[in-house]
Backbone as JSON, one array per atom type, in Angstrom:
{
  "sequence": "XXXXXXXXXXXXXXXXXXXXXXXXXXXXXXXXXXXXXXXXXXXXXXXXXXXXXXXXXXXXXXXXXXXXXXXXXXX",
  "N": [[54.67, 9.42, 22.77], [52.93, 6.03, 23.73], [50.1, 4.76, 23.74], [49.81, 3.17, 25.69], [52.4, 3.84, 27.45], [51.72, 5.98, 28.42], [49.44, 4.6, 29.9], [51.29, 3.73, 31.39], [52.51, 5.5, 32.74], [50.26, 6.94, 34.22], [49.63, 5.17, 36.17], [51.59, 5.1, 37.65], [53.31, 4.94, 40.79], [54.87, 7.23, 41.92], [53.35, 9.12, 40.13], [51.01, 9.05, 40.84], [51.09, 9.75, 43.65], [51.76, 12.63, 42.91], [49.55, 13.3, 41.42], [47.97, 13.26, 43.53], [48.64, 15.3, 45.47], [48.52, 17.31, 43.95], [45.79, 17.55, 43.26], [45.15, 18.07, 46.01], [46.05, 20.72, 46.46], [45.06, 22.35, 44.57], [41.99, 22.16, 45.75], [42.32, 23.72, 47.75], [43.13, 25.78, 47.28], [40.48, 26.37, 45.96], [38.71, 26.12, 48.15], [40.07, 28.24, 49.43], [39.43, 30.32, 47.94], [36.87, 30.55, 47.8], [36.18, 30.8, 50.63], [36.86, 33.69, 50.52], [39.53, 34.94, 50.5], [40.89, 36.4, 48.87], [39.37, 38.21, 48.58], [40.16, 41.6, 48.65], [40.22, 43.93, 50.49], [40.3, 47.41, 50.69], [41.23, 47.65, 48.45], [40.04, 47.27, 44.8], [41.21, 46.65, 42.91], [43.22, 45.12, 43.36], [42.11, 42.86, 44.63], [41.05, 41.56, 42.23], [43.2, 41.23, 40.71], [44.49, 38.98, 42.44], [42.79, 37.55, 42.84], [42.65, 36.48, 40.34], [44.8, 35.31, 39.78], [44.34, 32.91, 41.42], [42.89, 32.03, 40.31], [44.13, 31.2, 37.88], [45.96, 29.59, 38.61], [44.3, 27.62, 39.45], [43.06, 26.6, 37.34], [45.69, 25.97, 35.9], [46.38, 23.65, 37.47], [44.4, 22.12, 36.49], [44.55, 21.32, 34.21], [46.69, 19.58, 33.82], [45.19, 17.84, 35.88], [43.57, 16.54, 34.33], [44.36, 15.53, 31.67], [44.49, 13.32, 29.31], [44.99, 10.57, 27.35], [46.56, 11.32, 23.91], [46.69, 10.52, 20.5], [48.92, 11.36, 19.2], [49.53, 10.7, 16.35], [47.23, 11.13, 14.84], [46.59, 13.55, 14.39]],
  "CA": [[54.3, 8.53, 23.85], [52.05, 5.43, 23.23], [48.32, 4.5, 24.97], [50.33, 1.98, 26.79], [53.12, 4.32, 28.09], [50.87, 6.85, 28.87], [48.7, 4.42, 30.66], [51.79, 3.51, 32.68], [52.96, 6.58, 33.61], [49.65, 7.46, 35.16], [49.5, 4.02, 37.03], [53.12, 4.86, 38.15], [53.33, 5.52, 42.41], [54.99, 8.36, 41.82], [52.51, 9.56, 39.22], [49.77, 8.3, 41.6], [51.11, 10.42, 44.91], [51.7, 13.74, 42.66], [48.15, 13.72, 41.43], [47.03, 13.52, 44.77], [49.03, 16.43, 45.71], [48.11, 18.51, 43.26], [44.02, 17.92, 43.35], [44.6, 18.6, 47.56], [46.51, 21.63, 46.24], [43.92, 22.96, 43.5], [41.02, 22.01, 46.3], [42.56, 24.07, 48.82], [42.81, 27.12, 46.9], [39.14, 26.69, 45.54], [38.29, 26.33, 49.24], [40.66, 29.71, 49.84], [38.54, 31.64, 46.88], [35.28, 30.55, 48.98], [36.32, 31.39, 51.76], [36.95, 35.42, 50.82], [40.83, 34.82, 51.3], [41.29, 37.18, 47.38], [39.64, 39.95, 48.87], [41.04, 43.14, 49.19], [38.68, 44.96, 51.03], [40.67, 48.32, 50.22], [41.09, 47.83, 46.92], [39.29, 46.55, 44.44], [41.99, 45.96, 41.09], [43.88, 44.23, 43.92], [41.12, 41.89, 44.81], [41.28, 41.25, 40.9], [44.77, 40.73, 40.06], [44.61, 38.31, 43.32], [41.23, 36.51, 42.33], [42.69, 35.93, 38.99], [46.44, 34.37, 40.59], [44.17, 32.0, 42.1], [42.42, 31.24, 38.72], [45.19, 30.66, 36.91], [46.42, 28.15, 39.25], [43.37, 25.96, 39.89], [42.91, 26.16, 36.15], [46.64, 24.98, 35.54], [46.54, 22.14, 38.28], [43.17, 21.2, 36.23], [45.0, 21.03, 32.43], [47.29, 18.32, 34.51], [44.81, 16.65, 36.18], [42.56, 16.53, 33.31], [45.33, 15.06, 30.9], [44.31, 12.22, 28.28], [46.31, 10.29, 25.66], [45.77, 11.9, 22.69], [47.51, 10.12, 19.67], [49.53, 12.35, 17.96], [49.02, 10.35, 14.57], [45.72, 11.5, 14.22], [46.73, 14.84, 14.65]],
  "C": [[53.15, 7.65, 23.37], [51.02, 5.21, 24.01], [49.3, 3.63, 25.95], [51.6, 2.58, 27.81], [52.38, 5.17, 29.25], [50.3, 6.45, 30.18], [49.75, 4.2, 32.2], [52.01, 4.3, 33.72], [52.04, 6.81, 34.68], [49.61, 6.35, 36.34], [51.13, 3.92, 37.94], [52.81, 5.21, 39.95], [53.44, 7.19, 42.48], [53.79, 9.53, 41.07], [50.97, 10.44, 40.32], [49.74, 10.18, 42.98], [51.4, 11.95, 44.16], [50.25, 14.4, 42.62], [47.3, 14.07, 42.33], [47.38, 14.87, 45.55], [48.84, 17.49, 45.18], [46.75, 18.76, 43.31], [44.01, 18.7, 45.03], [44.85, 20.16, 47.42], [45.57, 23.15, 45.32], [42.49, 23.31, 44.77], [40.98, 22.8, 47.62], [42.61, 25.46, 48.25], [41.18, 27.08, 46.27], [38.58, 26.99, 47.23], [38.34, 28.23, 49.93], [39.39, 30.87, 49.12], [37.05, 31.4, 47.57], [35.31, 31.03, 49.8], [36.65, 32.99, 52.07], [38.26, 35.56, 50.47], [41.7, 35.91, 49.83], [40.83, 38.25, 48.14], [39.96, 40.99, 49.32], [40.33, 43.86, 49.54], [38.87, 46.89, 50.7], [41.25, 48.48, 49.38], [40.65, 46.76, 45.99], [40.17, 45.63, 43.18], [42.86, 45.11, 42.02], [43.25, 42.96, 43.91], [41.06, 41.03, 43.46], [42.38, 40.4, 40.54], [45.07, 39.41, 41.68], [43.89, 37.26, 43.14], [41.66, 35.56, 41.28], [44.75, 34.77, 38.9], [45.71, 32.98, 40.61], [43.43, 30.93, 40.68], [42.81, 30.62, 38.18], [45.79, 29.62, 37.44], [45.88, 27.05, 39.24], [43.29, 25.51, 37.71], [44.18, 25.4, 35.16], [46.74, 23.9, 35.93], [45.08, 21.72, 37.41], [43.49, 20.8, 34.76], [45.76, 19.44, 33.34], [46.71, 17.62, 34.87], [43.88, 15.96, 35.47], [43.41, 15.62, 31.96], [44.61, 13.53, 30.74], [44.91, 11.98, 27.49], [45.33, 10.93, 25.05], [46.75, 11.5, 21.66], [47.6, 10.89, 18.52], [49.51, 11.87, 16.44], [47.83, 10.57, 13.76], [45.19, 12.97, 14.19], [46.82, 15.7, 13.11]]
}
């Protein structure tokens, strides 16, 4: 993909209205993990393996929304 594809894609509508769906999406589970909504009050490796669901999510919706060309020829 070139700087100029790249740039389109992100400038695309579609592009445009995903991103926004995904930051409300990421911002709504950070809200959730503030708000308590992981813990397991009767158990604790639950609370864990629940905490860390929510991790893995905001931290995938943040590789996506974080995304920069990076020109593979210089790789």
């Amino acid at each position: 993909m070139t700087k100029e594809q790249f740039a389109e894609w992100r400038s695309n509508p579609t592009t445009i209205e995903v991103t926004k769906a995904l930051t409300a999406l990421r911002n709504a589970l950070m809200e959730n993990m503030a708000d308590g909504q992981t813990i397991v009050i009767s158990d604790i490796g639950s609370t864990a393996i629940v905490t860390m669901k929510f991790v893995g999510k905001i931290e995938g919706l943040n590789e996506f929304l974080n995304l920069e060309y990076e020109d593979e020829s210089c790789q």
